[in-house]
PyMOL CGO cylinders between C-alpha atoms (Angstrom):
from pymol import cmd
from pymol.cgo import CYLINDER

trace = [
    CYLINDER, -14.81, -17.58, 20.00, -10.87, -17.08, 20.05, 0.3, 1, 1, 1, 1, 1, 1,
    CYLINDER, -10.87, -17.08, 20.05, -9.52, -18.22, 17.01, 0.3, 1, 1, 1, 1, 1, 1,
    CYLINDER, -9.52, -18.22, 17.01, -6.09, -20.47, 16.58, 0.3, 1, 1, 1, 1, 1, 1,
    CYLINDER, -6.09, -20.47, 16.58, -3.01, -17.74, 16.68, 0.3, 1, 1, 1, 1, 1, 1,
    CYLINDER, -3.01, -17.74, 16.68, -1.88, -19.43, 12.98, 0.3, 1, 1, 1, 1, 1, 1,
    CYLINDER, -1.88, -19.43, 12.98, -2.78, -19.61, 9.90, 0.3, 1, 1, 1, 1, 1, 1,
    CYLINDER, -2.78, -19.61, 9.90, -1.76, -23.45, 9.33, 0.3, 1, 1, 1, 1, 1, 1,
    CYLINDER, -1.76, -23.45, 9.33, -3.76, -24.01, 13.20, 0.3, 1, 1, 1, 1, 1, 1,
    CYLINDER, -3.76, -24.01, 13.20, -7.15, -21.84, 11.98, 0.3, 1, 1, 1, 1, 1, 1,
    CYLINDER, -7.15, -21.84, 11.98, -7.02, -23.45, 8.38, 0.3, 1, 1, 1, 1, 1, 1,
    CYLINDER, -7.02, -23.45, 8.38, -6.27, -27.08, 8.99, 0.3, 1, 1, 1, 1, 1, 1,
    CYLINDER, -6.27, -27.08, 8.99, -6.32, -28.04, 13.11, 0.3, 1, 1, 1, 1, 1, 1,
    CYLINDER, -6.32, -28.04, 13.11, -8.59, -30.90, 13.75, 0.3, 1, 1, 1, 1, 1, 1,
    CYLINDER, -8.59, -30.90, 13.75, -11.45, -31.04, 16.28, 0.3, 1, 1, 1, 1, 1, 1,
    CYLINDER, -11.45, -31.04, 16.28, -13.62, -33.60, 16.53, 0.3, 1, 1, 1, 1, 1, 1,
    CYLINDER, -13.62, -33.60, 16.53, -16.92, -31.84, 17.16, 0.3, 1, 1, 1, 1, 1, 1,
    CYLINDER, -16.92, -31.84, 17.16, -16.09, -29.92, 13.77, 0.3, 1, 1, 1, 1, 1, 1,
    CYLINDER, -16.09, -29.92, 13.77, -15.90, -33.27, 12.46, 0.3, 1, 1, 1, 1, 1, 1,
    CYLINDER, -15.90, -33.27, 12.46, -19.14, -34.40, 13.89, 0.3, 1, 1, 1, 1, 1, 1,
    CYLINDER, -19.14, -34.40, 13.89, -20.83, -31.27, 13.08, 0.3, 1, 1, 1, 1, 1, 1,
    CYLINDER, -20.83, -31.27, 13.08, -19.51, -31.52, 9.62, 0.3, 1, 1, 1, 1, 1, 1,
    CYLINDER, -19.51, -31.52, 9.62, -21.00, -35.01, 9.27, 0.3, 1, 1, 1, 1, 1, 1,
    CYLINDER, -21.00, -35.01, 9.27, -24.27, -34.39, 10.87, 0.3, 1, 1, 1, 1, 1, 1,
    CYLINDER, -24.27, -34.39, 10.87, -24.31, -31.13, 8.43, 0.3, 1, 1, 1, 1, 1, 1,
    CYLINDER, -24.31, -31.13, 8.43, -23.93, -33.69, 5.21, 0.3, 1, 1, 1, 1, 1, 1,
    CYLINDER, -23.93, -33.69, 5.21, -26.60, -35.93, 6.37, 0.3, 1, 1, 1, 1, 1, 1,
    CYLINDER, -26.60, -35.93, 6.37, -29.16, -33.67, 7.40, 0.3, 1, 1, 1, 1, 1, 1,
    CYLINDER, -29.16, -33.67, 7.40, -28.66, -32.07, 3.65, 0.3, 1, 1, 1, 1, 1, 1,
    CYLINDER, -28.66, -32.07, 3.65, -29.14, -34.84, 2.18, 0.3, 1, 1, 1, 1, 1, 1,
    CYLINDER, -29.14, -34.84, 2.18, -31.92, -35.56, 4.36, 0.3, 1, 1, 1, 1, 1, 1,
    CYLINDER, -31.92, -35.56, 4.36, -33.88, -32.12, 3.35, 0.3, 1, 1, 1, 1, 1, 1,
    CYLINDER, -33.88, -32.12, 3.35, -32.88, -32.30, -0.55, 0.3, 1, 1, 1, 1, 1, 1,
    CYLINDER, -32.88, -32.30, -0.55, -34.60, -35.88, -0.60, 0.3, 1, 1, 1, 1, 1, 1,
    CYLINDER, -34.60, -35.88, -0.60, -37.99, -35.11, 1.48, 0.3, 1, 1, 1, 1, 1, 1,
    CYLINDER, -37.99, -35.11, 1.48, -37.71, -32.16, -1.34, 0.3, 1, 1, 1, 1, 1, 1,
    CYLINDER, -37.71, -32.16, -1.34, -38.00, -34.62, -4.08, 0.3, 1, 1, 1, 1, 1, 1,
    CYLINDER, -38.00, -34.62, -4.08, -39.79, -36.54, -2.71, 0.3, 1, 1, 1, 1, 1, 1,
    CYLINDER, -39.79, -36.54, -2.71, -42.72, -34.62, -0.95, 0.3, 1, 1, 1, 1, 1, 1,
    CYLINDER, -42.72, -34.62, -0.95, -42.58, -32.44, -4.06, 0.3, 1, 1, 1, 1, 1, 1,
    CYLINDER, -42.58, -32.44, -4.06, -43.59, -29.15, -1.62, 0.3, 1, 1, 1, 1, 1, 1,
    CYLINDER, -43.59, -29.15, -1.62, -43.41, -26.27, -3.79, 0.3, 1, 1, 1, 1, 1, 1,
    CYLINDER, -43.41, -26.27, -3.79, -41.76, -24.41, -0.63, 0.3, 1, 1, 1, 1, 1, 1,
    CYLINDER, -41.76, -24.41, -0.63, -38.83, -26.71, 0.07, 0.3, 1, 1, 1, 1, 1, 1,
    CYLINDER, -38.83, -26.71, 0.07, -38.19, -27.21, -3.92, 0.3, 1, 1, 1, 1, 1, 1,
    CYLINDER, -38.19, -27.21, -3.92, -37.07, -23.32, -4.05, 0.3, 1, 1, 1, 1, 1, 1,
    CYLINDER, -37.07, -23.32, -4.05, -33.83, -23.20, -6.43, 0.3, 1, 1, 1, 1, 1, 1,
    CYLINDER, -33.83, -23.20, -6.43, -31.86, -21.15, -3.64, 0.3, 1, 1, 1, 1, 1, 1,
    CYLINDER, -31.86, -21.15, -3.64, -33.03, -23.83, -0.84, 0.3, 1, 1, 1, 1, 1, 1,
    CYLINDER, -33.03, -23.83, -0.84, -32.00, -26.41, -3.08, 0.3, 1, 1, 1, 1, 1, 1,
    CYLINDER, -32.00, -26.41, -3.08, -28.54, -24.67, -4.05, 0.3, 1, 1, 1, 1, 1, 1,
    CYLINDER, -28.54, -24.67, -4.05, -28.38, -23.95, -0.36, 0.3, 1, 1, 1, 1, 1, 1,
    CYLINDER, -28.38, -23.95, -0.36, -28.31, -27.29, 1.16, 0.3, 1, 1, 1, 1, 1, 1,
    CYLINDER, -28.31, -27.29, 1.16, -26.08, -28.51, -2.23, 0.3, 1, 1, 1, 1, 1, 1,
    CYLINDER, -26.08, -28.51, -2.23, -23.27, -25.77, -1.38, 0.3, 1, 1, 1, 1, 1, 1,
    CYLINDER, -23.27, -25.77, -1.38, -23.43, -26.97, 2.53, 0.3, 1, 1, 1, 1, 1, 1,
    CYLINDER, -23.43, -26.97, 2.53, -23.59, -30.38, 1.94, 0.3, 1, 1, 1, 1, 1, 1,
    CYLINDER, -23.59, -30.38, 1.94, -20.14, -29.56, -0.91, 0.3, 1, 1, 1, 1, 1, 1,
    CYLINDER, -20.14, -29.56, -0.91, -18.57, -27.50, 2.21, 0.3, 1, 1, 1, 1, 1, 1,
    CYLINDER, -18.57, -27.50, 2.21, -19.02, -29.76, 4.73, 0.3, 1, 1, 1, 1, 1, 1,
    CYLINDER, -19.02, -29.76, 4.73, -17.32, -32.67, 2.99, 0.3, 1, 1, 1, 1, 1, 1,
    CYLINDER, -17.32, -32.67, 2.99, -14.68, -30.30, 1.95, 0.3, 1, 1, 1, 1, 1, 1,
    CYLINDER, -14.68, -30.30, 1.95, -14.30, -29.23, 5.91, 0.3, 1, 1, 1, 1, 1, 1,
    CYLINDER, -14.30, -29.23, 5.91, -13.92, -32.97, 6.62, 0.3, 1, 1, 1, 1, 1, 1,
    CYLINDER, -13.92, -32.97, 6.62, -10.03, -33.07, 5.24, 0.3, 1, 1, 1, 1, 1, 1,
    CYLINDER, -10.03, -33.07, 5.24, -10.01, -31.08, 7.89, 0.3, 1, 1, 1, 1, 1, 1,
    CYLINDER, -10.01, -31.08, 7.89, -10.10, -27.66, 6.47, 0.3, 1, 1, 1, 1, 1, 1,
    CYLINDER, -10.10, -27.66, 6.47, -11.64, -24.93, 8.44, 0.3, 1, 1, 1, 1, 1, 1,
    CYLINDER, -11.64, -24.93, 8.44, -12.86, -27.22, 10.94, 0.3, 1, 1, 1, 1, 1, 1,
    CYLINDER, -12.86, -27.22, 10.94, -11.75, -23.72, 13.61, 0.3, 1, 1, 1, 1, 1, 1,
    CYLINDER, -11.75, -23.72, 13.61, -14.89, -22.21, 12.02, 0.3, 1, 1, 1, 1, 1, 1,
    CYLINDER, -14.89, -22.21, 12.02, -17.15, -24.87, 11.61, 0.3, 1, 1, 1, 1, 1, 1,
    CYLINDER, -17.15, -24.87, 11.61, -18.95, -24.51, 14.95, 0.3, 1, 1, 1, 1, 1, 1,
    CYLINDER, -18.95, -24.51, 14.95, -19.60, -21.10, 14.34, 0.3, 1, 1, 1, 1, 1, 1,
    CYLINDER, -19.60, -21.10, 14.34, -21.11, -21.36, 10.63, 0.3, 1, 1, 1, 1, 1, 1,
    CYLINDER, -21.11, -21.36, 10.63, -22.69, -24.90, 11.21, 0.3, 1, 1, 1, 1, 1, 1,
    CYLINDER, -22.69, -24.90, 11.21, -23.32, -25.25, 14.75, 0.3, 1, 1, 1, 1, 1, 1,
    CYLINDER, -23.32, -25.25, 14.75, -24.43, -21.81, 16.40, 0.3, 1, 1, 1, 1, 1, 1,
    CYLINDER, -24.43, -21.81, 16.40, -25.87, -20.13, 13.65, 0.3, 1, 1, 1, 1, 1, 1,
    CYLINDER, -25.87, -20.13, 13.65, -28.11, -23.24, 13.75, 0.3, 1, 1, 1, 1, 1, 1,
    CYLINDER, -28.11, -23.24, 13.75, -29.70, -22.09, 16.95, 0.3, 1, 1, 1, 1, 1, 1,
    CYLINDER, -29.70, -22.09, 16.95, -31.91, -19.95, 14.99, 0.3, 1, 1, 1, 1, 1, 1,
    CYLINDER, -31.91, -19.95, 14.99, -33.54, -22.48, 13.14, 0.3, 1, 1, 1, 1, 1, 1,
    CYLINDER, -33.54, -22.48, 13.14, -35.53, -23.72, 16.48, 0.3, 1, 1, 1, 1, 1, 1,
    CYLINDER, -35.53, -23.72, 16.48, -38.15, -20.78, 16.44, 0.3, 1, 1, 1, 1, 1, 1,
    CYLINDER, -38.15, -20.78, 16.44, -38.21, -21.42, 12.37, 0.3, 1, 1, 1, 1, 1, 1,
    CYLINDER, -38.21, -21.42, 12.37, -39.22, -24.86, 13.02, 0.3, 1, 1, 1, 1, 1, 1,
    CYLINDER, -39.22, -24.86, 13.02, -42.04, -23.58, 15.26, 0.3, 1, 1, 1, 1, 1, 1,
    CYLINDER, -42.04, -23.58, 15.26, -43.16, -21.09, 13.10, 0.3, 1, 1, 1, 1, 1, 1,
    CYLINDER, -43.16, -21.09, 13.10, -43.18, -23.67, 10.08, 0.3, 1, 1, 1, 1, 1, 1,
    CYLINDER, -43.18, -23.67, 10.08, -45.61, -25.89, 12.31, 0.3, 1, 1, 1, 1, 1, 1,
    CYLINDER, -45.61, -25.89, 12.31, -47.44, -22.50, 12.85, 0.3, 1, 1, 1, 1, 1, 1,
    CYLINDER, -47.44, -22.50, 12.85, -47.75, -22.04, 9.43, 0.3, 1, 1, 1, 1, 1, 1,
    CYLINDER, -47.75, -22.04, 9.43, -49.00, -24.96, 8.17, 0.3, 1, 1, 1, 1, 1, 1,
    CYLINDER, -49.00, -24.96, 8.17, -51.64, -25.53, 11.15, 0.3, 1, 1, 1, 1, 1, 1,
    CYLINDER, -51.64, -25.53, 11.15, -53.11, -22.44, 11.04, 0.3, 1, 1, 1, 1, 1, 1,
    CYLINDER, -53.11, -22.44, 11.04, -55.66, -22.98, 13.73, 0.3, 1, 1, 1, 1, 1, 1,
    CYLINDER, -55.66, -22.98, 13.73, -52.65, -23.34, 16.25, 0.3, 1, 1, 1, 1, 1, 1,
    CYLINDER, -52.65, -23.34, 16.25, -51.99, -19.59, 15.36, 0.3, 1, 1, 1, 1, 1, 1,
    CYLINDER, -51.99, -19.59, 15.36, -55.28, -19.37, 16.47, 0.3, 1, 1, 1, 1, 1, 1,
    CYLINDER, -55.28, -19.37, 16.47, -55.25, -21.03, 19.67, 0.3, 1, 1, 1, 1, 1, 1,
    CYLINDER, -55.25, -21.03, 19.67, -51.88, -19.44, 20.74, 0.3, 1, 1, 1, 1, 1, 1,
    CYLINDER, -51.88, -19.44, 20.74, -51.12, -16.59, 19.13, 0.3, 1, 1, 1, 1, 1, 1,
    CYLINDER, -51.12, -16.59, 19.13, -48.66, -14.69, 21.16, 0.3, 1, 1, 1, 1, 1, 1,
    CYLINDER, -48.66, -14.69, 21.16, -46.40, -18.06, 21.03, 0.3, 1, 1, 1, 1, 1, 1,
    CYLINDER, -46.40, -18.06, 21.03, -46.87, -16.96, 17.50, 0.3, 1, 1, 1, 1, 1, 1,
    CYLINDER, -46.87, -16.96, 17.50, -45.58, -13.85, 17.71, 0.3, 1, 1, 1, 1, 1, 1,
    CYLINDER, -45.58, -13.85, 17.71, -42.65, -14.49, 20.12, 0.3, 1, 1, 1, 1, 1, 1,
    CYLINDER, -42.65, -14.49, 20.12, -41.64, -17.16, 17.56, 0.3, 1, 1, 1, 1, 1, 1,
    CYLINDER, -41.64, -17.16, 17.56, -41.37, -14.93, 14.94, 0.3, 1, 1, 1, 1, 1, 1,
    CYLINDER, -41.37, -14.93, 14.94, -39.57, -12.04, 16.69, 0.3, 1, 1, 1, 1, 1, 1,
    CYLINDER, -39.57, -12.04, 16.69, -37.12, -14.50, 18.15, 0.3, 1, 1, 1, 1, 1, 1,
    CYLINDER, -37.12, -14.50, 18.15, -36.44, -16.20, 15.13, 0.3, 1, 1, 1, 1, 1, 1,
    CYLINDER, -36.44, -16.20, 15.13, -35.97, -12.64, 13.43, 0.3, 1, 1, 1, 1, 1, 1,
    CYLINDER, -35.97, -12.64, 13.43, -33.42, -11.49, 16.25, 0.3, 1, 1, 1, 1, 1, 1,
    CYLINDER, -33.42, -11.49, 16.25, -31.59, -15.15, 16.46, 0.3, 1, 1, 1, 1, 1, 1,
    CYLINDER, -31.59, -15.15, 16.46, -31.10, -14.77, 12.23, 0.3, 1, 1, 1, 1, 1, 1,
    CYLINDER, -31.10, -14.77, 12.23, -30.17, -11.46, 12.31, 0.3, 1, 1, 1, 1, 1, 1,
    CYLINDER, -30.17, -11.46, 12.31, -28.04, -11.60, 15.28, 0.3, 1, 1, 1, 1, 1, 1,
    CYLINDER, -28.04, -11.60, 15.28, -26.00, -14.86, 14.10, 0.3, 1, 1, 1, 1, 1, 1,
    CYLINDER, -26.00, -14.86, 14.10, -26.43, -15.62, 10.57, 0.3, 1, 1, 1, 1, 1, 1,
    CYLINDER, -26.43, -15.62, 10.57, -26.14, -12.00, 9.41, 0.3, 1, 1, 1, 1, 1, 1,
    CYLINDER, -26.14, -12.00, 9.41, -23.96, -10.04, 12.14, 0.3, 1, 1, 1, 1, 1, 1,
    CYLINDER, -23.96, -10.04, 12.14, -22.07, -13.22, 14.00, 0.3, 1, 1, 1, 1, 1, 1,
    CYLINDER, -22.07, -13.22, 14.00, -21.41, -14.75, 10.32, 0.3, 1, 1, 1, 1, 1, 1,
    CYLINDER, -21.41, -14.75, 10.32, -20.81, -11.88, 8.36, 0.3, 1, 1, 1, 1, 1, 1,
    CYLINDER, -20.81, -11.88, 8.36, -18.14, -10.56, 11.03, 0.3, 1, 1, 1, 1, 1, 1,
    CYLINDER, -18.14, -10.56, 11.03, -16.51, -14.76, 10.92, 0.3, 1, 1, 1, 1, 1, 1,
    CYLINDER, -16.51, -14.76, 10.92, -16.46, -14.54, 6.81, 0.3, 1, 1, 1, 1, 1, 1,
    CYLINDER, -16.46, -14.54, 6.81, -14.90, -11.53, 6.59, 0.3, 1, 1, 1, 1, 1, 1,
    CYLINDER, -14.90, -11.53, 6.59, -12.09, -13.34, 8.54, 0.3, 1, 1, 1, 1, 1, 1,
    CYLINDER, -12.09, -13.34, 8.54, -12.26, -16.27, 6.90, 0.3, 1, 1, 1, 1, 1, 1,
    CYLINDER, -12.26, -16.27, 6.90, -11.82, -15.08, 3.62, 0.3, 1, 1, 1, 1, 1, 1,
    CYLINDER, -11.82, -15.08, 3.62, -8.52, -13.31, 4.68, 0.3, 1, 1, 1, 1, 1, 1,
    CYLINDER, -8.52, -13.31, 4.68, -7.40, -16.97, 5.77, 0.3, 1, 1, 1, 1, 1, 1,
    CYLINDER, -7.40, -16.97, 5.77, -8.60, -18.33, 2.40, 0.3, 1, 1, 1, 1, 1, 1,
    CYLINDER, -8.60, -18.33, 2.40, -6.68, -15.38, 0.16, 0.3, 1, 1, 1, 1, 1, 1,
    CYLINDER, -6.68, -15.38, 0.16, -3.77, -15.91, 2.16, 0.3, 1, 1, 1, 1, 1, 1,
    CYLINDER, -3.77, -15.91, 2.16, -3.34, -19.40, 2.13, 0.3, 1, 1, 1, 1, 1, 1,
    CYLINDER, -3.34, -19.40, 2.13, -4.00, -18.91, -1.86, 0.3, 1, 1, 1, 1, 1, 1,
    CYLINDER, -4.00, -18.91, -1.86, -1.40, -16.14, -1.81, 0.3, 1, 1, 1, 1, 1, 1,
    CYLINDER, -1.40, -16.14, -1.81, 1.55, -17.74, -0.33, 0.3, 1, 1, 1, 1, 1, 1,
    CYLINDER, 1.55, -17.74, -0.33, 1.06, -21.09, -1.61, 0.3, 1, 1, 1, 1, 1, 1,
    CYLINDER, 1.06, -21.09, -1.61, -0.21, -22.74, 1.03, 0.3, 1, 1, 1, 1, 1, 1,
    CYLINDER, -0.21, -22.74, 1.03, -3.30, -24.34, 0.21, 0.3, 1, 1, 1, 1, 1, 1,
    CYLINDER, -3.30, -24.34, 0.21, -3.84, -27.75, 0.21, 0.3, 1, 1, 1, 1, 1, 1,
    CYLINDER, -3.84, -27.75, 0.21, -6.00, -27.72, -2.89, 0.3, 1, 1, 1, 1, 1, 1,
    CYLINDER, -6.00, -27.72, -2.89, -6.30, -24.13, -4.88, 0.3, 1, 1, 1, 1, 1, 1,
    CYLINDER, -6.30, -24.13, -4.88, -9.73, -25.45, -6.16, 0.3, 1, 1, 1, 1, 1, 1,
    CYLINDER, -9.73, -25.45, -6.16, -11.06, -26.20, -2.67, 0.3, 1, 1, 1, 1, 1, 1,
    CYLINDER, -11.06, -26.20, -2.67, -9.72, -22.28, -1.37, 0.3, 1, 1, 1, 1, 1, 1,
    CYLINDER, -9.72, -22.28, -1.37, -12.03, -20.87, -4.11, 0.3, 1, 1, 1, 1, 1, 1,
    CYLINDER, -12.03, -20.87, -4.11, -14.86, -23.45, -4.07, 0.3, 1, 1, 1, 1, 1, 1,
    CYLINDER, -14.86, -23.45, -4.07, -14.78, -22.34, -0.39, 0.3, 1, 1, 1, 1, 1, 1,
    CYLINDER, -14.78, -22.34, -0.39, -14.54, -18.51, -1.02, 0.3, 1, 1, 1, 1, 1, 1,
    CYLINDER, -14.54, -18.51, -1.02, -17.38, -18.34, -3.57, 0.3, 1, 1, 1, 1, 1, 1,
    CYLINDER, -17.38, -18.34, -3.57, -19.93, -20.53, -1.42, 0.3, 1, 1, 1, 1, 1, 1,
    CYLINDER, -19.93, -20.53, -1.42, -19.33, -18.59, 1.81, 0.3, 1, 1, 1, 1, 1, 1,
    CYLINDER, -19.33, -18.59, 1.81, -19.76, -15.59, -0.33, 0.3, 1, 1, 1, 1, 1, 1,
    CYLINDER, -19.76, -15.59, -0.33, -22.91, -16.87, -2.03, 0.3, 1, 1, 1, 1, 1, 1,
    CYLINDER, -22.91, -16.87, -2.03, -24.32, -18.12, 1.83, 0.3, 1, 1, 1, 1, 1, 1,
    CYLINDER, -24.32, -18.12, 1.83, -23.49, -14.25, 3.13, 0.3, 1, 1, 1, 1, 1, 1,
    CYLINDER, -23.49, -14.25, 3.13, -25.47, -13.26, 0.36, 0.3, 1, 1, 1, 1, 1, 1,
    CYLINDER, -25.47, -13.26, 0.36, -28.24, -15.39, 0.69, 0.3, 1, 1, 1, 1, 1, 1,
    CYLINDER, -28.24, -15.39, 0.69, -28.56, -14.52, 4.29, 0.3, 1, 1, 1, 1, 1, 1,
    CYLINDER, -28.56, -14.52, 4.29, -28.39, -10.86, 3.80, 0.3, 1, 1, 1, 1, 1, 1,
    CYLINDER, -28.39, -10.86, 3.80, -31.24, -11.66, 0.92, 0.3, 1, 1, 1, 1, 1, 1,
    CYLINDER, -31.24, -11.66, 0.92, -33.39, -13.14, 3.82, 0.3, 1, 1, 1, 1, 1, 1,
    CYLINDER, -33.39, -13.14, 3.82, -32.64, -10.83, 6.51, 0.3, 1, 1, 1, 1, 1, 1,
    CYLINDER, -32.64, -10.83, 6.51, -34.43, -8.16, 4.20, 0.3, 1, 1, 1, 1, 1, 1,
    CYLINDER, -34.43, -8.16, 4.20, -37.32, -10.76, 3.64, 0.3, 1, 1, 1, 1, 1, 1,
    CYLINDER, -37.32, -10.76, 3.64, -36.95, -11.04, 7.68, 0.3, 1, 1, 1, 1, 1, 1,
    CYLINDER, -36.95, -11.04, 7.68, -37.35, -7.12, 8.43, 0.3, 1, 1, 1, 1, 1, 1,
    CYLINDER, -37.35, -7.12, 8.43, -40.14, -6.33, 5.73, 0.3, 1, 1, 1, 1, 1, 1,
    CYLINDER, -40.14, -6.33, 5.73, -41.94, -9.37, 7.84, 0.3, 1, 1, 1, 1, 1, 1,
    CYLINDER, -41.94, -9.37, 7.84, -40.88, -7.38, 11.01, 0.3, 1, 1, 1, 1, 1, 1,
    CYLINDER, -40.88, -7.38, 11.01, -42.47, -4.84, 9.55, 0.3, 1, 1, 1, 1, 1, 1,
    CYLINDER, -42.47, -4.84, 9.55, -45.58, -6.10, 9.07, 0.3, 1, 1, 1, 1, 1, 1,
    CYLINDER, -45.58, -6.10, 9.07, -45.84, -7.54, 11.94, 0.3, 1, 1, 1, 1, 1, 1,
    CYLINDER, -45.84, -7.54, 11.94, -45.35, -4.48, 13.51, 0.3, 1, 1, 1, 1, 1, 1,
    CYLINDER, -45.35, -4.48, 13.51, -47.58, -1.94, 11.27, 0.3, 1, 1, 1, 1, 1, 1,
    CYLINDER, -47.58, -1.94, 11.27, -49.70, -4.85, 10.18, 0.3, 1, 1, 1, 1, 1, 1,
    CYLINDER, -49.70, -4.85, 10.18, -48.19, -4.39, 6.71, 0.3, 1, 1, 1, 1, 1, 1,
    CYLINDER, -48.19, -4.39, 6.71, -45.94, -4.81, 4.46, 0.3, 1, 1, 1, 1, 1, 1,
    CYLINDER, -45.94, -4.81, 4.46, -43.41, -1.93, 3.58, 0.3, 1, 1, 1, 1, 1, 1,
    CYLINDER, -43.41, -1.93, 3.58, -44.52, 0.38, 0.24, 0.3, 1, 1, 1, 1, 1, 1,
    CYLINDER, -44.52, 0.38, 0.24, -41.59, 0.06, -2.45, 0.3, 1, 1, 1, 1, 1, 1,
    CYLINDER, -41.59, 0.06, -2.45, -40.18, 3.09, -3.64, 0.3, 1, 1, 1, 1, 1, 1,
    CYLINDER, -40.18, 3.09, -3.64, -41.44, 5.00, -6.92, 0.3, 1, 1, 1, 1, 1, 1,
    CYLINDER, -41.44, 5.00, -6.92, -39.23, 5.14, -9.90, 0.3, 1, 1, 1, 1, 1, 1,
    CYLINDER, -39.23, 5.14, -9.90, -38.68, 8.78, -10.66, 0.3, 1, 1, 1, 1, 1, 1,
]
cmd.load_cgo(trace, "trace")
């Protein structure tokens, strides 16, 4: 995706399906954090999920000034593709007699939700952030920022999302793993 030739244009140009993304993004946060609460499922009441979908939910209305809105699609709206074969392998795992009765949709779901993640949220994302947080520094360096607070608030949470996604992509290939060898990968001995 070719990025705005400015700094002022990458930083703070409107586009409405940013806007809409950015909007769906805060709702559907919301919407997660509450069935959370309110389901009480051990799996979805995770302290990184929950500081997850807090920090997107913070970006997103943050993005809505607009600010960023030339990345939003990438980090909100793409990266989101790989969250279809999650969805399937969620209804996998908790009906485990659909596993079962179709296991190499099984399978496919979990190698192309591994590729999709690793692919988008890891390579795509990591590539877009490192970009990004030129923009941010050099908005912060020359003075430019609309709100200093909001530049670092935005540096630190895509910094914390990178990291959490590199934390799951080696949750992702240890499960590649074991889905290859039928087990999981031995840890290293301390010496």
């Amino acid at each position: 995706m070719e990025q705005p030739a400015t700094l002022k244009e990458r930083m703070y140009g409107f586009d409405p399906a940013a806007e809409q993304i950015c909007m769906i993004q805060v709702a559907l946060q919301i919407f997660v954090t509450t069935i959370a609460f309110a389901t009480r499922d051990g799996g979805l009441l995770k302290p990184e999920l929950l500081a997850h979908h807090s920090v997107t939910a913070t970006l997103m209305c943050i993005c809505l000034h607009p600010f960023g809105h030339s990345r939003v699609g990438i980090f909100f709206g793409l990266t989101e593709l790989s969250t279809i074969p999650l969805n399937v392998m969620d209804v996998f795992k908790n009906f485990p007699d659909l596993v079962k009765s179709f296991p190499f949709l099984d399978v496919v779901c979990k190698i192309s939700f591994a590729f999709s993640f690793l692919v988008l949220r890891v390579g795509l994302v990591t590539k877009v952030s490192y970009d990004f947080q030129a923009d941010l520094y050099e908005l912060y360096a020359t003075g430019t920022a609309h709100s200093v607070p909001a530049v670092f608030f935005m540096s630190l949470s895509n910094i914390f999302v990178v990291g959490l996604q590199l934390y799951w992509s080696t949750l992702i290939i240890k499960g590649l793993y074991g889905l290859a060898f039928g087990k999981a990968p031995k840890k290293a001995k301390a010496t």
